[in-house]
C-alpha positions as CSV (number, residue, x, y, z in Angstrom):
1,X,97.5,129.2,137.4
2,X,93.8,129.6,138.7
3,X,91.2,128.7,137.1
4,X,87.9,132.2,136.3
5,X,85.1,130.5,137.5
6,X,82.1,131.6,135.8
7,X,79.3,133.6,137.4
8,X,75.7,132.0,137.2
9,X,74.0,133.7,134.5
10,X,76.6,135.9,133.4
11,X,76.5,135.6,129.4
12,X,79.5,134.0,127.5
13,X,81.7,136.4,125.5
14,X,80.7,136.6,122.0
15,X,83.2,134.4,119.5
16,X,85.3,136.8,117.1
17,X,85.2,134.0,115.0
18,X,83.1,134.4,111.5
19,X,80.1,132.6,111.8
20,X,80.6,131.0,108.0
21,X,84.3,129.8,109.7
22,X,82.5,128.4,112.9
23,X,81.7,124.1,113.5
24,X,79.3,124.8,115.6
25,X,76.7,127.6,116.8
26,X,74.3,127.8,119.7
27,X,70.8,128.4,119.2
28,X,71.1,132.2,120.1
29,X,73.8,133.0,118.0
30,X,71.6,130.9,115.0
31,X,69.2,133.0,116.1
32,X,71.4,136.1,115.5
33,X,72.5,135.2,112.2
34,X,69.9,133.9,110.4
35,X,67.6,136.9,111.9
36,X,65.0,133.6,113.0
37,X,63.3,133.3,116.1
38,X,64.5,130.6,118.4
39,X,60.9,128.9,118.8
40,X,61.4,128.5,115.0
41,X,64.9,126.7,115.2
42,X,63.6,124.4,118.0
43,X,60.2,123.7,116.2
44,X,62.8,122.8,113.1
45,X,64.8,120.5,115.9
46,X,61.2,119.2,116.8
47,X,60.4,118.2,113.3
48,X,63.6,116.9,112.5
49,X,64.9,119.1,110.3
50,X,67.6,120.6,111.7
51,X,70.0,118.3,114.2
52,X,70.5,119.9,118.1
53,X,73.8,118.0,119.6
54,X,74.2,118.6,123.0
55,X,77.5,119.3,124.8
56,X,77.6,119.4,128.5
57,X,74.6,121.8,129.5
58,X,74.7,123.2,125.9
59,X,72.5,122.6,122.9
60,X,74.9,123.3,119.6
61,X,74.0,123.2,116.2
62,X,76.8,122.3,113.8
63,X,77.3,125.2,111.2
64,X,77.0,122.9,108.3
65,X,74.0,121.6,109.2
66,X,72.3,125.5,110.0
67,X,73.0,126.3,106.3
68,X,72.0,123.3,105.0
69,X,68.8,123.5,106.7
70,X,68.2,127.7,106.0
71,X,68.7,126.6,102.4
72,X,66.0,124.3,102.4
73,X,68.2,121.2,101.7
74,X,67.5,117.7,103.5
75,X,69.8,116.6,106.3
76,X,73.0,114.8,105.2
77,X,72.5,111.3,104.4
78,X,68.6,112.7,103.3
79,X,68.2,111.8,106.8
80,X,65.8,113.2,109.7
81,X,67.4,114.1,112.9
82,X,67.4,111.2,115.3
83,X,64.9,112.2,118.2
C-alpha cells in the first residue's frame, strides 16, 4: 500500500458530494456556489460575519454557517466570529 503523493499546485478533485449535504466548504467552492466573489467571503470573515476554521494549510467554512450567513442571519449564539 503506497501512499499518491500530491503534486504542488495540482488542484484537488472536485467532491461529488451535494454542497447542501457537505459540513464543510472551502472558500472556492463557496465561491462556486453562492456565485460570490472570494474578496467578498473573506471581507465577510474580516468583519465577522461569516466564521473561516482552519484545517492544516486549509481555510474551511462550515456549510451551516455559509447559509446562515448568505441568508442574512447572525452567527449562531448571535455571535461575531472570534478574530
Amino acid at each position: 500500500m503506497s501512499k499518491s503523493k500530491r503534486i504542488a499546485g495540482a488542484k484537488r478533485p472536485k467532491s461529488q458530494i451535494p454542497f447542501q449535504d457537505r459540513l464543510s466548504v472551502s472558500i472556492p467552492e463557496l465561491a462556486d456556489a453562492s456565485s460570490i466573489g472570494r474578496g467578498s467571503i473573506y471581507n465577510a470573515v474580516k468583519r465577522g460575519d461569516l466564521r473561516l476554521r482552519k484545517v492544516g494549510f486549509r481555510s474551511i467554512v462550515m456549510v451551516a454557517d455559509a447559509v446562515r450567513w448568505l441568508r442574512g442571519e447572525p452567527m449562531a449564539g448571535g455571535q461575531h466570529a472570534p478574530r
